[in-house]
Every structure is written in structure tokens, then in C-alpha cells.
One Martini backbone bead per residue (centre of mass of N, CA, C, O) as a GRO file, in nm:
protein
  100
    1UNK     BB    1  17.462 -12.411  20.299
    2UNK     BB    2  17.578 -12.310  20.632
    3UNK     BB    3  17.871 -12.382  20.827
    4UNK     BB    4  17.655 -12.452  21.049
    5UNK     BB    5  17.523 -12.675  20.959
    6UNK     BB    6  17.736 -12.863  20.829
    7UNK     BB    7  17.873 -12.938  21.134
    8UNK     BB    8  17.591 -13.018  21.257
    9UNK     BB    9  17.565 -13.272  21.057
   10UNK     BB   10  17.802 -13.399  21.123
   11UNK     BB   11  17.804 -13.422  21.415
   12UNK     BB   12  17.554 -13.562  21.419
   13UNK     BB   13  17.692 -13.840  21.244
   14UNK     BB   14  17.881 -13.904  21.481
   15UNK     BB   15  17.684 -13.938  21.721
   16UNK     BB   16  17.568 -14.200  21.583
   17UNK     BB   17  17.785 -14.376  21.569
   18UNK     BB   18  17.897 -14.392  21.851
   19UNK     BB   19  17.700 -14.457  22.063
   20UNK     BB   20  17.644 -14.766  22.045
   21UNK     BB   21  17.932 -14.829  22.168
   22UNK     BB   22  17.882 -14.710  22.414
   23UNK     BB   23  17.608 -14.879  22.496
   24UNK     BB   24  17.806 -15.146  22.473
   25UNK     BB   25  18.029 -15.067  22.725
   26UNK     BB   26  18.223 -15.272  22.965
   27UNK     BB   27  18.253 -15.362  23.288
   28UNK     BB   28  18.499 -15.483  23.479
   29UNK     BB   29  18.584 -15.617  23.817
   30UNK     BB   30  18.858 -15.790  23.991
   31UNK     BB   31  18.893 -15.885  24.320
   32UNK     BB   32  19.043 -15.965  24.643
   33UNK     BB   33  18.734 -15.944  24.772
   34UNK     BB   34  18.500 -16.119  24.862
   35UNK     BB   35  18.145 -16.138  24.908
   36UNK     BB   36  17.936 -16.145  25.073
   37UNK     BB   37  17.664 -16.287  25.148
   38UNK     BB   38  17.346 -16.299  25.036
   39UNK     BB   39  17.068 -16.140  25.093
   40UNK     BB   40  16.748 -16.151  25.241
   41UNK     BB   41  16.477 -16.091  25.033
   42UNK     BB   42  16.153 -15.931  25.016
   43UNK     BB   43  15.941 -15.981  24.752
   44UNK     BB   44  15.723 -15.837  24.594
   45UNK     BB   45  15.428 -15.819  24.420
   46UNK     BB   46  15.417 -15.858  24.113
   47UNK     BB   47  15.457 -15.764  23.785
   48UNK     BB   48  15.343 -15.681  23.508
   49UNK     BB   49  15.606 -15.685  23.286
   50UNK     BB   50  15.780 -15.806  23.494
   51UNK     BB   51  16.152 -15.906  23.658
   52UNK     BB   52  16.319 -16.019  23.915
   53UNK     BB   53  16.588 -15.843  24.048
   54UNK     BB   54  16.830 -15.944  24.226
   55UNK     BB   55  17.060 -15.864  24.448
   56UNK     BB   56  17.386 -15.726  24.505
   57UNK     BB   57  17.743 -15.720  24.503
   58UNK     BB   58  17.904 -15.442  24.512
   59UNK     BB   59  18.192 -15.228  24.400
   60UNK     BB   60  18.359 -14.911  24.505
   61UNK     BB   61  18.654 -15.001  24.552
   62UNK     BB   62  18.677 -15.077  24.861
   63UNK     BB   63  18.399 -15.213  24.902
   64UNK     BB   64  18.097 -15.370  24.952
   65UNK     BB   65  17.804 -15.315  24.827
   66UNK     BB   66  17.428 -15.301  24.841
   67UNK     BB   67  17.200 -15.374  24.548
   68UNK     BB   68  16.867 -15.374  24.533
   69UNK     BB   69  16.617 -15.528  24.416
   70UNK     BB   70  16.428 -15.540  24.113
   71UNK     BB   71  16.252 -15.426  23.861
   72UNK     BB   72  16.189 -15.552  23.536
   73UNK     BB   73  16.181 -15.520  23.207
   74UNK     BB   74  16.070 -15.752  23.013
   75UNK     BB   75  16.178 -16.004  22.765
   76UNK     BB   76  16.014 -16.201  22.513
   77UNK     BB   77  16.207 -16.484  22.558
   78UNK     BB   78  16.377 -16.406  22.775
   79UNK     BB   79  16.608 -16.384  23.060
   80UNK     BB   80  16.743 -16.333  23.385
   81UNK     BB   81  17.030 -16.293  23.480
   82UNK     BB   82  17.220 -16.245  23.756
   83UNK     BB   83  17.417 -16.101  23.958
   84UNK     BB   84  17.802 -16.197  23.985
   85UNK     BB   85  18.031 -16.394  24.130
   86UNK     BB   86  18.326 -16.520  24.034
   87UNK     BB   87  18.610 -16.754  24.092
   88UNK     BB   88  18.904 -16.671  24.023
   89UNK     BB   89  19.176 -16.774  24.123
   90UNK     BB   90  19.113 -16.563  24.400
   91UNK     BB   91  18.975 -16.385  24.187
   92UNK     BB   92  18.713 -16.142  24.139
   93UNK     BB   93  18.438 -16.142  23.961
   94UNK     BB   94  18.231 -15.966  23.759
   95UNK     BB   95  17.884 -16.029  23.689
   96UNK     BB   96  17.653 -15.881  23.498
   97UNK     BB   97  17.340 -15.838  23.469
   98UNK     BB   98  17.122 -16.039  23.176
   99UNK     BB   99  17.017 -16.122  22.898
  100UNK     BB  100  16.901 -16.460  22.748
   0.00000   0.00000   0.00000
């Protein structure tokens, strides 16, 4: 084995390693400024295999942005929690939805 393949080799196992917790890494995010009430959407025509996630607001550093609802693959057996934001005492916590 040439030591370009080798090498080539390890990395391909590191990279294979670290992904899966990359992709399972959360952002938090907590401002001190409440986000407007929610927009009302219309939910357009449901989707076979799909499940509506209402839209919600994002914060963007500066301002709340809107960030509109869409259909997402369903998943059998669990709901999806919609994207929301809770005070904890005077500071916006931001919860990302997700499935459960």
C-alpha cells in the first residue's frame, strides 16, 4: 500500500467519525427580545407522506426574522414539535423543532 492511500485511508476514518457528531450538533439561542405573535399561514393542500411545520421566528443577531412553514417528511411512529421559543425568566430561549 502506497502512503497516499494510507493516508487517504486514515482519513476517510476520521472523517467518518467525527460526522455523525457534527450532524448532531444544537444550536442554542437566548435574546432578550420577545419574538411578534406567530403569522397566520395557509396550510396549503396536504401531502401523502408529509407532515406541516408551522412557520416560526428566527433571530438573526439583530432582528426576529419569519421563516415560513413547510412540509417536512413524515416520520411512522412519532409527531413533530413545532419550532418555538419559551421565556425563561425575561430571556427567549429558542427551541428548534424536532421529532418525538
Amino acid at each position: 500500500m502506497s502512503i497516499k492511500t494510507a493516508v487517504f485511508c486514515v482519513a476517510l476514518g476520521v472523517g467518518a467519525a467525527v460526522l455523525p457528531s457534527v450532524g448532531s450538533a444544537r444550536v442554542y439561542v437566548d435574546v432578550d427580545i420577545a419574538p411578534p405573535p406567530p403569522r397566520v399561514e395557509v396550510v396549503p393542500e396536504a401531502r401523502v407522506g408529509y407532515v406541516w411545520a408551522p412557520g416560526y421566528w428566527n433571530y438573526n443577531g439583530h432582528e426576529h426574522v419569519w421563516v415560513q412553514g413547510r412540509y417536512i417528511h413524515e416520520h411512522h411512529g412519532r409527531h413533530w414539535v413545532a419550532d418555538t421559543w419559551e421565556d425563561r425568566h425575561g430571556r427567549w430561549h429558542f427551541v428548534a423543532g424536532h421529532w418525538q
